[in-house]
matplotlib code that plots the C-alpha trace (Angstrom):
import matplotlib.pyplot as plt

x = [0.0, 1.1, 1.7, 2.8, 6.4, 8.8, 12.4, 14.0, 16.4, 19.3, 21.0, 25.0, 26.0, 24.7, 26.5, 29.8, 30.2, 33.5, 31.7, 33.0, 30.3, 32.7, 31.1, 34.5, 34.2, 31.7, 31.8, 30.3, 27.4, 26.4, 24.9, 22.4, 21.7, 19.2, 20.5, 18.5, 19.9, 17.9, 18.4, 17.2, 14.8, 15.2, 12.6, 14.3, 17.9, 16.8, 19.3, 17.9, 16.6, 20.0, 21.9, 19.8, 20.6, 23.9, 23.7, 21.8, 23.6, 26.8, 25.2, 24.2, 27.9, 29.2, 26.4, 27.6, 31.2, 30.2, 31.6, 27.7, 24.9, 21.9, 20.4, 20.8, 21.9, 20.0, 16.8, 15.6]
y = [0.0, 3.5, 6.0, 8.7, 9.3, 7.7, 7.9, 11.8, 11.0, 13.4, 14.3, 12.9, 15.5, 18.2, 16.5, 16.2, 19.5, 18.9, 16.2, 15.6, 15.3, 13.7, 11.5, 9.5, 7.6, 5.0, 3.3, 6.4, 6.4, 2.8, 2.9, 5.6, 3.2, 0.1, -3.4, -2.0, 1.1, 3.7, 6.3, 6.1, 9.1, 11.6, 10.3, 6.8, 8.0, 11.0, 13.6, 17.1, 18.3, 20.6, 17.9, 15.2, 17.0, 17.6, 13.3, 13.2, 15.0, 13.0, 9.9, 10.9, 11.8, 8.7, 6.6, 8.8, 7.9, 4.0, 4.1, 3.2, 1.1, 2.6, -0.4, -3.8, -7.3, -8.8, -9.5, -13.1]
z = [0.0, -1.0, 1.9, 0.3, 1.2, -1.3, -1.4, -2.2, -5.2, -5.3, -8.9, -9.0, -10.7, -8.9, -5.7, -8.1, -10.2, -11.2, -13.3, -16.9, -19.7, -21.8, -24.8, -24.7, -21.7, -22.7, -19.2, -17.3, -19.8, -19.5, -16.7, -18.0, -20.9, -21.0, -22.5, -25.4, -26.1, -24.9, -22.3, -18.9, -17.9, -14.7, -13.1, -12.6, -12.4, -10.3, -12.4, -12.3, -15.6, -16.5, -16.3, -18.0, -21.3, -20.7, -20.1, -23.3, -25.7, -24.5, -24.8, -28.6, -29.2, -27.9, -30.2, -33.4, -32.8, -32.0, -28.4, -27.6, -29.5, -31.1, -30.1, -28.6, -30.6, -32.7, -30.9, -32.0]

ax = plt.figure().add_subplot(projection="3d")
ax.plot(x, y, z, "-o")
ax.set_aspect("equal")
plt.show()
């Protein structure tokens, strides 16, 4: 049953804002990525609306250079 508190979540980067949006390093942006390729929203990773484009337009960067996939294998 829903009580209506849920759990505050805080932005990384806004914690962090010596943070690097840096399309090269493919690790960082994994984790902002789904097994099929698409981006994870704010309201799941909790990043603050500034900073989720910033996130966006590097993961778009790192997809046009092929550090990233568009999208996953081939689904069977």
């Amino acid at each position: 049953m829903y009580n209506g508190k849920s759990k505050v979540k805080v932005c990384k980067f806004t914690e962090n804002k010596d943070f690097d949006f840096n399309y090269k390093d493919e690790k960082k942006w994994r984790r902002y990525v789904t097994d099929r390729g698409k981006i994870i929203p704010r309201r799941m990773t909790g990043t603050c609306a500034k900073y989720q484009r910033k996130l966006t337009t590097a993961v778009k960067q790192a997809r046009y250079m092929a550090l990233l996939p568009f999208t996953s294998e081939a689904v069977k």
